[in-house]
NUVONU-503181 format. One record per residue (C-alpha): x negated, y, z negated. Coordinates in steps of 0.001 Angstrom, whole numbers, plus 500000, padded with zeros to 6 digits. Example, Ala and Ser with C-alpha at 12.3 -4.5 7.8 and 13.67 -1.06 7.14 Angstrom:
487700495500492200/486330498940492860/
This chain:
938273869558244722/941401869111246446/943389872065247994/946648872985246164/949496873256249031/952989873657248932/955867871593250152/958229874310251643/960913872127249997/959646873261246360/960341877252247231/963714877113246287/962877875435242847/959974877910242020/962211880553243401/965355879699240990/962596879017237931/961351882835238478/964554884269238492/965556882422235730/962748883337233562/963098887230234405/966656887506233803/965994885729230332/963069887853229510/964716891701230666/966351893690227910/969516894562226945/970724897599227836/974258899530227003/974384901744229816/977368901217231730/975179902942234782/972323899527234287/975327897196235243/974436895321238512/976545896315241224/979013894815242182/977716893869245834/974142892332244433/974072888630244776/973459887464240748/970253885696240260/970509881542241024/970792880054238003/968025877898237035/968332874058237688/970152871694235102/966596869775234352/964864873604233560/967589874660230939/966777871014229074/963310871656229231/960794872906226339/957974873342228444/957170873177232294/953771873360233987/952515873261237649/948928872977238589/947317871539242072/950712870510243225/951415868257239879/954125869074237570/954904868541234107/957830868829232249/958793867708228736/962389867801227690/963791868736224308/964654865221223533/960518864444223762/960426863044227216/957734863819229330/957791863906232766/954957864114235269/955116864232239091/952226864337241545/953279865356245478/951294863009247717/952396862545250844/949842860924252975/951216857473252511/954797856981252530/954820855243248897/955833856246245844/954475854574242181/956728855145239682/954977854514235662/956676854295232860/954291853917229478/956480852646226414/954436853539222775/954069849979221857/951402847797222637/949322845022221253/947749846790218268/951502847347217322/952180843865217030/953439842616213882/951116840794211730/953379837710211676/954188837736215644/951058838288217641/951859838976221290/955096840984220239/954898843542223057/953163841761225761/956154839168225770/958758841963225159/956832843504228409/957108840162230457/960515839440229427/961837843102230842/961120841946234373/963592839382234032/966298841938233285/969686840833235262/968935837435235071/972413835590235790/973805838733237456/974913838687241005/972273841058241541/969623838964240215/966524839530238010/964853843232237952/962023841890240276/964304840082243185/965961843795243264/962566845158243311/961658843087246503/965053844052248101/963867847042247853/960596846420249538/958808847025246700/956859845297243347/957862845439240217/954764844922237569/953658845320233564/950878845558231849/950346845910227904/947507847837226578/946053848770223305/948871851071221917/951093851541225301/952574848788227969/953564850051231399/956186849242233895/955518850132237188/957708850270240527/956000850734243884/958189851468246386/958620853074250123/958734856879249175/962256856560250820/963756854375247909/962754856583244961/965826857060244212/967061853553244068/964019852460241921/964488855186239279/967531853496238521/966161850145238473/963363851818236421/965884852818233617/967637849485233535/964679847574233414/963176849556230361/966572850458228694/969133847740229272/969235845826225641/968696842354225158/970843839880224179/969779838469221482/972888836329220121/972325832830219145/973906830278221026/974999832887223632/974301832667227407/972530835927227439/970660834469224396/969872831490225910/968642832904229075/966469835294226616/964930832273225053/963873830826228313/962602833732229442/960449834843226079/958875831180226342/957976831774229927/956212834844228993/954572833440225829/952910830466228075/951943833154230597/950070834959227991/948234832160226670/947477831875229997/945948834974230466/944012835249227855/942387831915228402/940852833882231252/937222833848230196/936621837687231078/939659838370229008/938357835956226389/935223837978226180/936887841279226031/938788840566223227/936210838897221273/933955841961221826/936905844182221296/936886841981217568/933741842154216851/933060845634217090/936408847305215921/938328844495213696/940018841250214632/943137843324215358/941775843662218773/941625839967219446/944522839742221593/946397836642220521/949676834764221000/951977833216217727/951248829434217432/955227829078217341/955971831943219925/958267835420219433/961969835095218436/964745836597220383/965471838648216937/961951839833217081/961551840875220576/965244842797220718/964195844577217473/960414845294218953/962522847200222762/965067848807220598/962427850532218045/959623851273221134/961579851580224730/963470854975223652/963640857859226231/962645860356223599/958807858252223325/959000857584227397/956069859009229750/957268858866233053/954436859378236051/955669859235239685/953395859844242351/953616859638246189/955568861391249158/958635862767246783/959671866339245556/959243867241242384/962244869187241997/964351866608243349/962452864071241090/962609865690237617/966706866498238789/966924862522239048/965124861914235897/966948864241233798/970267862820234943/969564859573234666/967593860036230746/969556862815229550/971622863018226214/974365862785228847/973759859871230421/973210858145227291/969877858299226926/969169859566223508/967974858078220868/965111859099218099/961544858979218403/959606855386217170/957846856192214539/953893856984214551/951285853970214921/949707853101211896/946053854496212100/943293852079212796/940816850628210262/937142851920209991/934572850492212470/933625847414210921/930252847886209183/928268844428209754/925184843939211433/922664840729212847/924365837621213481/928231838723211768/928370840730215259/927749837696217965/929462835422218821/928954831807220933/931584830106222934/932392827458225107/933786828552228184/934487827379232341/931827829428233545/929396827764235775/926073830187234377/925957831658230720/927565834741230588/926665837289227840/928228840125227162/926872843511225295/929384845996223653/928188849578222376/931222850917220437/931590854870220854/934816855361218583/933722858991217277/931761860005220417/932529863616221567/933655864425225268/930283865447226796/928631861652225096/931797860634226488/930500861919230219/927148860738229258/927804857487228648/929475856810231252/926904858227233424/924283855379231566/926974852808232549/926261853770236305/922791853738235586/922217850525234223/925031848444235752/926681850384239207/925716848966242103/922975846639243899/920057849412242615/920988850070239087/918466848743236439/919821845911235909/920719844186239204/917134845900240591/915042845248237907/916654841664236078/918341839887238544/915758841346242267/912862841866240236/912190839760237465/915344836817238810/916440836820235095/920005837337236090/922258836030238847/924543839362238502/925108842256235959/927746844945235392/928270847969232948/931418850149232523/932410852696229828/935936851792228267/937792854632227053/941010853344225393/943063854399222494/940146854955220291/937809851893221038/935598853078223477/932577851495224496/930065850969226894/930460847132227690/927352845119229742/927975841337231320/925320839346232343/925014836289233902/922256834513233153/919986832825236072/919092830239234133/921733827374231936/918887826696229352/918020828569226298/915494829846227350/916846831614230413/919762833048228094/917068834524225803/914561836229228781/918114837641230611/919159839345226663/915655840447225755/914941841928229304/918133843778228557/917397845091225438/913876846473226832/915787848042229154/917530849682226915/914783850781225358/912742852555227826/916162854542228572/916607855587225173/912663856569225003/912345857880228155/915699859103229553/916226858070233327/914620859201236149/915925861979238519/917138859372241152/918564856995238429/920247860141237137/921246861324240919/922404857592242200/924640857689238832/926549860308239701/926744859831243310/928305856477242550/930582857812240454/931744860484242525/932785857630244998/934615855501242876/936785858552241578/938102859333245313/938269855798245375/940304855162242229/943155858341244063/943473856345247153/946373854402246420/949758856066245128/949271853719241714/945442855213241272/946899858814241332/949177858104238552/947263856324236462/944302859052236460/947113861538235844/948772859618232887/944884858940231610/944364862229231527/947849863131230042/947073860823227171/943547862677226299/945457865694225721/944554867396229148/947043866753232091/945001869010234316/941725867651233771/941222865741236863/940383868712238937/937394869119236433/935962865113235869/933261865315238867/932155868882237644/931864866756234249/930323864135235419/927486866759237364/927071868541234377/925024865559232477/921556865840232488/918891863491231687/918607864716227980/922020863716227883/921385859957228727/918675859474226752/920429860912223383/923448859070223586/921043855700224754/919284856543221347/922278856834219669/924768854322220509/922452851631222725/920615850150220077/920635847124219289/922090847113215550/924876848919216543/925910846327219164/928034842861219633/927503840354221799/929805837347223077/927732834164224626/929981832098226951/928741828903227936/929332826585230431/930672823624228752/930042820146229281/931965816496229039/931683816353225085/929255819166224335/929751821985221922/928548825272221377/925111825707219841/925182828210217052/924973831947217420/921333832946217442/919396836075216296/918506839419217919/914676839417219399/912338841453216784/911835845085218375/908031843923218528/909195841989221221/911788844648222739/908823847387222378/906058844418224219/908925843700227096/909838847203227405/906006848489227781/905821845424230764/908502846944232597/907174850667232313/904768850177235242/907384848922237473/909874851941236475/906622854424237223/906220852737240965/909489853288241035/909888857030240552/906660857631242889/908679856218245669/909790859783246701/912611859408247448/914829862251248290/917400863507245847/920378865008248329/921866868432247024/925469868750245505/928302868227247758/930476870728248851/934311871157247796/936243868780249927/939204870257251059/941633867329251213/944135866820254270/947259864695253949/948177864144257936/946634860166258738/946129860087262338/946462856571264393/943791853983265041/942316854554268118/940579852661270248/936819853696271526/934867851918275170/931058851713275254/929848849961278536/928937846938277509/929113847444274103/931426847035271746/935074847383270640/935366850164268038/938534851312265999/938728854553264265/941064856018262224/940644859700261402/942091859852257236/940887863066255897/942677862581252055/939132861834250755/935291863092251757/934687859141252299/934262856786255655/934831852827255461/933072850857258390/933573847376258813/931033845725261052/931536842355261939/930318838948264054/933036836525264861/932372833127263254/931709832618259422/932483830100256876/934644827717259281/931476827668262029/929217826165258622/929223822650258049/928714820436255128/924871819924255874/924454823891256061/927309825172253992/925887828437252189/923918829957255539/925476832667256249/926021834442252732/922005833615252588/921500835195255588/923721838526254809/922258838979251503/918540838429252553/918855841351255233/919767843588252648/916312842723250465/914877845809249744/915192848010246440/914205850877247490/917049851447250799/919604850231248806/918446853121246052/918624855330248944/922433854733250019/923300854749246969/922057858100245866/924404859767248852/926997858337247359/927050854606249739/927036851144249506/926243848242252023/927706845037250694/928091841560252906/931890840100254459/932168836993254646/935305835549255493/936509832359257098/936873833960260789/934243836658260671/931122837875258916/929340840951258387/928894844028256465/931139847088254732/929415850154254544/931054852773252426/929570856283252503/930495860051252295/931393861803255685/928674864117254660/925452860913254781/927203858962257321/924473859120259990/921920858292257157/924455855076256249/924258853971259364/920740854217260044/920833851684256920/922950849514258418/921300849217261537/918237848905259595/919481845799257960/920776844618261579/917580844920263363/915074844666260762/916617842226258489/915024841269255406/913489837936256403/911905839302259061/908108838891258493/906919840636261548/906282843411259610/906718847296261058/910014848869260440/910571846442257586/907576846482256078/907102843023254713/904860840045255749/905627836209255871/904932835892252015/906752838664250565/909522838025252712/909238834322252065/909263834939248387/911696836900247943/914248834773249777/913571831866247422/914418833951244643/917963834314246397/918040830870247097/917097829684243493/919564831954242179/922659830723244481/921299826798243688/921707827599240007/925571828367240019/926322825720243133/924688823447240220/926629824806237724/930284824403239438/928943820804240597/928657819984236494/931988821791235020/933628819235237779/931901816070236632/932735817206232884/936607817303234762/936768821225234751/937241823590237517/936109826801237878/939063829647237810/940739830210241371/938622827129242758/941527824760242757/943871826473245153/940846827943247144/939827824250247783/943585823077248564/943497825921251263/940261825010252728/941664821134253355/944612822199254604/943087823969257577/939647821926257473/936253822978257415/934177823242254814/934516827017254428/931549827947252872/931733825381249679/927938825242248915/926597822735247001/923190822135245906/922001819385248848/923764821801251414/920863825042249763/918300822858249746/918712822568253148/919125826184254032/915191826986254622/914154830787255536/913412829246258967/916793828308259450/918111831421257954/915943833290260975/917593830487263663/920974831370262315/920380835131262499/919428834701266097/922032832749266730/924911834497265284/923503838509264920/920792839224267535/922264840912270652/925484839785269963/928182842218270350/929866843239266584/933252844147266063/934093847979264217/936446849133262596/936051852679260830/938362854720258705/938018857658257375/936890861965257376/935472861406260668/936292863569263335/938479861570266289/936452858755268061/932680860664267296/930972857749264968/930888855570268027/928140857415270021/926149855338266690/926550852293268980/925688853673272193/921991852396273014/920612849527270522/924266848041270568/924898848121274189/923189847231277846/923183844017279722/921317842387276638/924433842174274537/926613839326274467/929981838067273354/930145835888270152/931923832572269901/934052831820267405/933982828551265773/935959825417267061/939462824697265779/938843822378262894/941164819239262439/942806819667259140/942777816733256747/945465814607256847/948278815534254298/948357812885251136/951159812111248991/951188814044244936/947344813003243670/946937813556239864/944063815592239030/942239815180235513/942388818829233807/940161818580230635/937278821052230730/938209824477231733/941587823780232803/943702827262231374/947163825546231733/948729822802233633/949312822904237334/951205821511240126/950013822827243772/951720822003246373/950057822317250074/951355823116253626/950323823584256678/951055826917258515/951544828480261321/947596829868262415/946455833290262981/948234834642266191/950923832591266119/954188833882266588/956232832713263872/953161834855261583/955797836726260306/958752834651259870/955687832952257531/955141835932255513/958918836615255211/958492832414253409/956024833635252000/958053836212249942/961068833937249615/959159831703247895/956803834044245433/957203834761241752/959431838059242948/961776835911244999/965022833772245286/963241830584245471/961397831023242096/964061832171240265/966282829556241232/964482827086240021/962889829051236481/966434829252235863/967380825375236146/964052823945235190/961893825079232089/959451822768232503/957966825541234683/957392829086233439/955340830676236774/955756830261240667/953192832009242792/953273831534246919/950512832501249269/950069831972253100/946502832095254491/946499832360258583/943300831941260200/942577831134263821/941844827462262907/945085826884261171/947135828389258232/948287827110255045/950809827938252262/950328826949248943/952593826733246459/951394827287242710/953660826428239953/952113826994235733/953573824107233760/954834822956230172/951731820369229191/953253817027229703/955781817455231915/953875817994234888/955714815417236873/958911816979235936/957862820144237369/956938818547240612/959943816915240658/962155819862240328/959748821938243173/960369818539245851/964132819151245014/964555822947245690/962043822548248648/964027820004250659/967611821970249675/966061825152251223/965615823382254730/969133822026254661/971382824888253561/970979828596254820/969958831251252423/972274833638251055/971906837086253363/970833839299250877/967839837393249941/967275836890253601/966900840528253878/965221840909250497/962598838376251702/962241840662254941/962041843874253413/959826842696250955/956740841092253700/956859845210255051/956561846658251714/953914844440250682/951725845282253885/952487848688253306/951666848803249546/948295846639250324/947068848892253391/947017851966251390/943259851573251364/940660852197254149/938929849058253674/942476846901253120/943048848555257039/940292846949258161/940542843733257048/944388843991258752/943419845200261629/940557842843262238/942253839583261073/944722841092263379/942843842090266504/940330838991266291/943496836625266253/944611838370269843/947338840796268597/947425844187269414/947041848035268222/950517848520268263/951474845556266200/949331846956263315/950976850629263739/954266849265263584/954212845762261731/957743846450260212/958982845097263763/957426842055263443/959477840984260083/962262842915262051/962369840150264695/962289837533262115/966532835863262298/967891834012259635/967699830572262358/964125831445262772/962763831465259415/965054828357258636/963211826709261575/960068827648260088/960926826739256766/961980823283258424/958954822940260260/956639823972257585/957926822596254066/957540819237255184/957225817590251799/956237813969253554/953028815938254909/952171818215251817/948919817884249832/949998817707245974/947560818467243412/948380818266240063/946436819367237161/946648817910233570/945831818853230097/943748816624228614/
């Protein structure tokens, strides 16, 4: 539970409240001798935001306030990072669409961000980034959001862009320029949606969503699009002040906060205006059953995906608790049920995940599978060894360690969720919006509170399978359709599956395994203390950061090397080799129930393992990790590990079949002239710095034998010195005595890091066939980059910025060209070379248009110097963005590695503002020059067939 403190700052606020409240509360009296003297200083009167207000709370240093007008306002005082999120949720969202304009208040959402366009000022997000911030939306079921995130020290500044951007009205006028500019902008945002949801994860989630509560939940977009008319009538009806929620967390005051906010939404100010009226209520839970609750599609997914959802509309708070507890259990890490027992044990999946979704009256406990198998009959074993599943948990209840690992896990990913200044506000507005701002104190004691009775009755109740949907996705192919939606297996065959996987479950719980008592209360500290660096003799380098605002500890341990020392006749060896060290159900069931996870890194410089544990288990996580180190999974010698030439031979055939199987199934979407999501612009990076970076295809697995698995490991892992990194409730430099003995001595030795590939030579624009899979048209445009190390790294990152969907660049040319809706920028240093890639989302059929207009504003920017103030928006914007990404332990480490591993230094990672401090205007026009070379760009461009 975290401590409540006090800023001393606040004393003067409570101080003034008290006073207020006593002098309102004391009778009246008519005694002249009652009169306060003369020479008593009269009570402070209360402040201006306290004599608006109709009620005010405080509770573990958050306040709550909600004016007379119906505004509420919620602060939360964080101040180990200096960040502050500020959240405003509108009452409007996509169950509040109009029947006759789908997508109302996503696009009216969207189109906010673009508020200023034409001004001198620009568009709501370039003022954002001059700000060193982000500026970001998102629309759920009966609320959107718009969120700033911003250095603590600009609060003020972003309040005020906060109000303009939800309050400013559109205008709508036809023919006018702010109408005009409205109409570009509304088509932007309706592509963009259709865009999004032709996601397939979104595409599932809405079809579930459909299936079990009405087609209302379907998210959709209007064939024709959103008028103007429509979207200024949709803001002016939902974005009033009197409906506003306003959330900002991070290193502020809340005195000083709720002073701003009531100036700046007060009746005064102009902020009135009535209350929207109430959502209509939604319709019943639909009532049919058997095949009029599945659904088939056809989707870009290399391996069938299914996907299981349990509505839970009318379940009470403590099913609520317990069915999110079953979500842990069955789909929560690398030993719950499913991933142990489907995809280790029985290899009927490649991957499976459950989570509870609690939202605005559809909740439900979804499941995702991915099927090992592309046949039939592979789809069929992965659902019915689901539903047996199911079954025994329902029948039986889960064990004491299923129970225990369940609620370990979620303990972590709750002091997870509050690590960034965003996290804190959202699982303050959550529970705001369940009726119970103060909750959050209470949801582990919740969560600890479920017992195994618990699970089983609400897996009884709401797991079965006639109370469930499903949504098939599957990987399509050059002219095939879907097959037709097939029936549920019989329960004689759930009951005969289930009764095969009862002897396995009973092995299971005779493992004695340890459950570990109930953690203490945490006592939370907001002071961050500096990286510093640790010596072992001939060991080696360790960083630690002591971070006591959560009972957790991130360790990175890594080899130099990793996806850019694999070539194409090996590609795939070392994610083989990570994952088969790990082999082992019942240590990863260990770790897990204190609360831990080992997972594999594999990046294109380095490879190795993040271990995330409580402070508490830490030695025991690391005696995992070492475990896995020196003992790895393939070993067959036996002893610590346990295993012998065929077990450990088996097993890593079952990893190898299962990675084959979705190698095979990216190698067919692309014959069929698909791509998988993200693979396009990963790919352009790869050429651009050469190497094939870990692209494994089938003929590169088959080649990957357990023996050379065991050569690799040698190679790369035994005695060679790792690379730490630890952050964290540790106390100062103490975790690296773990490395003092089987880590160090004359044995160890230095790794080498892979040659400096030679990039592929640049190529003039190369259409690409879209067809299959392809969401929208593309145009990516490819360039090489200053490496990792180099010193014009940040005059690249300050590009990088300029030329992003938040900056100048971007909205220079949305505004002239509307062939284009979306302009994304990223810049990927490693030690072999960098690349920036420029992604631009395009109008189908005028894809050459859009490249055309990118070449143009490309070659102007090397010629003609940019404007100052997006110079210094550009700048200000590459340190809030490292600041904003770092607020994680395990975001640290990958900085300070990438950082450290490319030769730079501790003190360039405490201070990396100075490094986009040194970046001049000449500089990053040299860079620009040097790097924006359109003659030597790769082009891809990506068609709609």
């Amino acid at each position: 539970m975290l401590e409540e403190k006090r800023f001393p700052a606040r004393v003067p606020v409570l101080a003034a409240v008290s006073a207020w409240l006593a002098c309102a509360l004391a009778p009246a009296s008519g005694f002249a001798q009652a009169r306060t003297p003369s020479w008593r200083t009269p009570p402070p009167a209360p402040p201006p935001y306290m004599q608006d207000a109709k009620s005010y709370g405080e509770h573990l240093r958050r306040t709550r306030v909600v004016f007379r007008d119906g505004l509420t306002a919620l602060v939360c005082e964080h101040g180990a990072q200096p960040l502050a999120s500020l959240q405003a949720y509108v009452p409007g969202g996509f169950l509040d669409d109009p029947e006759d304009a789908p997508g109302l208040s996503a696009v009216t959402a969207a189109a906010r961000l673009d508020v200023g366009r034409g001004s001198p000022g620009g568009t709501a997000r370039r003022r954002a980034q001059a700000l060193g911030g982000a500026l970001r939306v998102r629309v759920e079921a009966r609320r959107s959001l718009v969120e700033l995130t911003v250095p603590s020290s600009r609060w003020r500044q972003a309040l005020r862009l906060q109000r303009e951007v939800l309050l400013a009205p559109f205008d709508a006028a036809e023919g006018s320029e702010g109408g005009v500019r409205l109409r570009r902008d509304i088509d932007a945002a309706v592509d963009g949606l259709r865009d999004e949801l032709a996601d397939p994860a979104a595409e599932a989630q809405g079809e579930l969503a459909a299936l079990a509560f009405g087609p209302r939940w379907r998210r959709r977009v209007a064939p024709g699009g959103v008028t103007p008319g429509q979207v200024a009538k949709f803001h002016g009806a939902r974005y009033v002040p009197a409906a506003l929620t306003l959330v900002v967390t991070g290193d502020v005051v809340a005195g000083d906060v709720l002073g701003e906010i009531h100036r700046l939404y007060g009746a005064a100010a102009g902020g009135g205006g009535g209350v929207p009226a109430p959502s209509p209520p939604l319709p019943p839970l639909a009532g049919a059953q058997g095949e009029g609750r599945r659904r088939t599609l056809g989707a870009a997914v290399p391996l069938p995906r299914l996907s299981f959802g349990f509505p839970a509309p009318r379940a009470t708070a403590a099913d609520k608790a317990a069915l999110e507890v079953a979500a842990a259990i069955l789909g929560m890490g690398e030993a719950s049920i499913l991933n142990a027992r489907l995809r280790d044990g029985k290899g009927l999946a490649s991957g499976a995940h459950a989570r509870f979704d609690a939202a605005s009256g559809a909740e439900m406990l979804v499941v995702e599978l991915e099927a090992a198998s592309p046949d039939a009959g592979g789809r069929d074993a992965a659902e019915l060894g689901l539903w047996a599943e199911l079954h025994l948990l329902g029948r039986d209840g889960p064990s004491e360690a299923e129970l225990g690992r369940a609620v370990a896990w979620l303990e972590r990913a709750w002091w997870e969720r509050l690590a960034t200044v965003g996290g804190r506000g959202g699982e303050l507005a959550r529970d705001e919006f369940q009726g119970d701002w103060k909750r959050s104190d209470r949801r582990l004691g919740e969560i600890r509170k479920v017992a195994a009775a618990d699970v089983r009755r609400v897996a009884g109740r709401y797991l079965a399978p006639d109370g469930a949907v499903l949504v098939e996705q599957l990987p399509l192919t050059a002219g095939g359709g879907a097959p037709a939606p097939r029936a549920l297996p019989s329960q004689t065959a759930i009951r005969a599956a289930a009764e095969g996987g009862a002897a396995r479950r009973a092995a299971e719980d005779a493992s004695g395994v340890q459950i570990p008592a109930a953690p203490p209360a945490f006592r939370a500290d907001e002071m961050r203390h500096p990286f510093q660096a640790a010596s072992i003799l001939r060991g080696p380098e360790i960083y630690i950061r002591e971070d006591h605002t959560s009972p957790l500890v991130e360790m990175g341990l890594f080899f130099p090397g990793g996806l850019a020392q694999e070539g194409a006749e090996n590609a795939g060896v070392t994610r083989l080799m990570l994952e088969s060290m790990l082999q082992g159900a019942d240590e990863a069931r260990r770790l897990e129930l204190y609360g831990g996870s080992l997972t594999p890194v594999l990046a294109d410089d380095y490879f190795g393992f993040r271990l995330t544990v409580p402070s508490r288990h830490l030695a025991a996580g690391f005696e995992r990790l070492k475990k896995a180190l020196k003992s790895p999974g393939f070993d067959a010698t036996g002893g610590a590990s346990g295993r012998d030439a065929a077990a450990a031979g088996a097993e890593f055939e079952k990893l190898r079949r299962r990675h084959r199987a979705r190698a095979a199934g990216v190698e067919a979407l692309a014959a069929a002239g698909g791509v998988a999501e993200g693979m396009a612009e990963e790919s352009l990076f790869r050429r651009l710095v050469g190497g094939t970076y870990g692209e494994a295809t089938v003929a590169s697995l088959d080649g990957v034998s357990i023996e050379a698995v065991r050569g690799w490991y040698g190679e790369k892992v035994r005695n060679v010195k790792p690379f730490v990194v630890i952050v964290g409730d540790v106390q100062g430099t103490a975790p690296a005595s773990f490395f003092v003995g089987e880590f160090s001595g004359s044995r160890m030795k230095d790794g080498t890091a892979a040659p400096a590939p030679k990039p592929v030579a640049a190529t003039a624009a190369t259409a690409g066939g879209g067809g299959v899979g392809v969401r929208r048209p593309a145009v990516l445009l490819g360039f090489q980059a200053p490496p990792a190390g180099d010193a014009d790294m940040g005059a690249a990152r300050v590009l990088e910025n300029y030329l992003g969907e938040d900056g100048r660049f971007a909205e220079e040319i949305l505004e002239r060209d509307d062939a284009i809706f979306r302009i994304t920028c990223g810049y990927r240093p490693r030690l072999g070379g960098g690349g920036i890639v420029l992604s631009a989302k395009v109008r189908a059929g005028r894809e050459m248009q859009a490249l055309s207009a990118i070449r143009e504003e490309v070659g102007r920017l090397g010629s003609q110097p940019l404007p100052y103030a997006d110079f210094q928006a550009a700048k200000a914007a590459a340190a809030g963005v490292h600041a904003i990404r770092n607020q994680t332990g395990w975001a640290q480490i990958e900085t300070l590695t990438e950082r450290l591993l490319a030769g730079g230094s501790l003190d360039g990672y405490l201070d990396p503002s100075r490094e986009f401090e040194e970046v001049g205007e000449d500089v990053l026009r040299g860079v620009a020059r040097a790097v924006l070379d359109m003659d030597k760009a790769v082009t891809v461009v990506s068609a709609e067939r």
